[in-house]
C-alpha angles and dihedrals in degrees: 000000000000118000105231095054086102096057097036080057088049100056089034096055086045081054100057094038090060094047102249107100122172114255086222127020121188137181127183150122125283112233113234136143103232099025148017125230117200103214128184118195122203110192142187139156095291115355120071109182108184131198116202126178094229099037108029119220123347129180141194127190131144100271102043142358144201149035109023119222089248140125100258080244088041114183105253092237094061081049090060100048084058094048093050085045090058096032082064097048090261126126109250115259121236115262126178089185103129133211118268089241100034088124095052101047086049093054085046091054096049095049084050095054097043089057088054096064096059091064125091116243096247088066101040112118099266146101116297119228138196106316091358094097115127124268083239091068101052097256115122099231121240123275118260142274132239103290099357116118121259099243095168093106 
């Protein structure tokens, strides 16, 4: 299970209690050789606010776009002011206010990420390419690069 579910389900329930709940909400793992990103996306007609573990929140809407003024764990009620900011045509305003279980969901990244690394690259939560396919499914894996284990078996 990915780690940030339970803050993607935070903001999202603050959302829908102020009445402004998001038309698509999706949660999910960046693809990249070297790192994974968590990302949650928060989307309406025309506002898309993003979180992202590496970046923090991020917005587009007609009228403005990037980093929001948030704690990277922002509290979901400071979410919601900027939603309903930007939902009014206004640039969102900066608040530090974090999360209740900011603390938590940091340690649970962490320790994601760390299992992670112990994975070899082959079986990291990306995109295969070419001869990266995994051994469970009957391809020999690629040799390896400079530095990186022999893990062919």
């Amino acid at each position: 299970m990915l780690p940030h579910l339970s803050y993607a389900d935070a903001v999202h329930a603050a959302l829908v209690d102020a009445g402004i709940a998001p038309e698509t909400l999706t949660a999910s793992a960046s693809d990249f050789d070297v790192s994974c990103e968590l990302i949650a996306v928060f989307s309406w007609a025309d506002i898309t606010l993003r979180w992202s573990s590496g970046t923090g929140w991020r917005h587009e809407a007609p009228h403005c776009g990037g980093r929001l003024p948030l704690n990277q764990f922002a509290d979901p009620a400071a979410v919601v002011i900027a939603v309903a900011l930007l939902a009014d045509g206004h640039p969102p305003v900066a608040c530090r206010d974090r999360w209740a279980e900011a603390r938590s969901l940091a340690v649970a990244i962490g320790d994601w990420e760390q299992s992670l690394s112990y994975l070899p690259l082959q079986t990291r939560p990306r995109s295969y390419r070419g001869s990266m396919i995994p051994r469970a499914l009957g391809s020999d894996f690629r040799s390896p690069r400079r530095g990186e284990p022999d893990l062919r078996g």
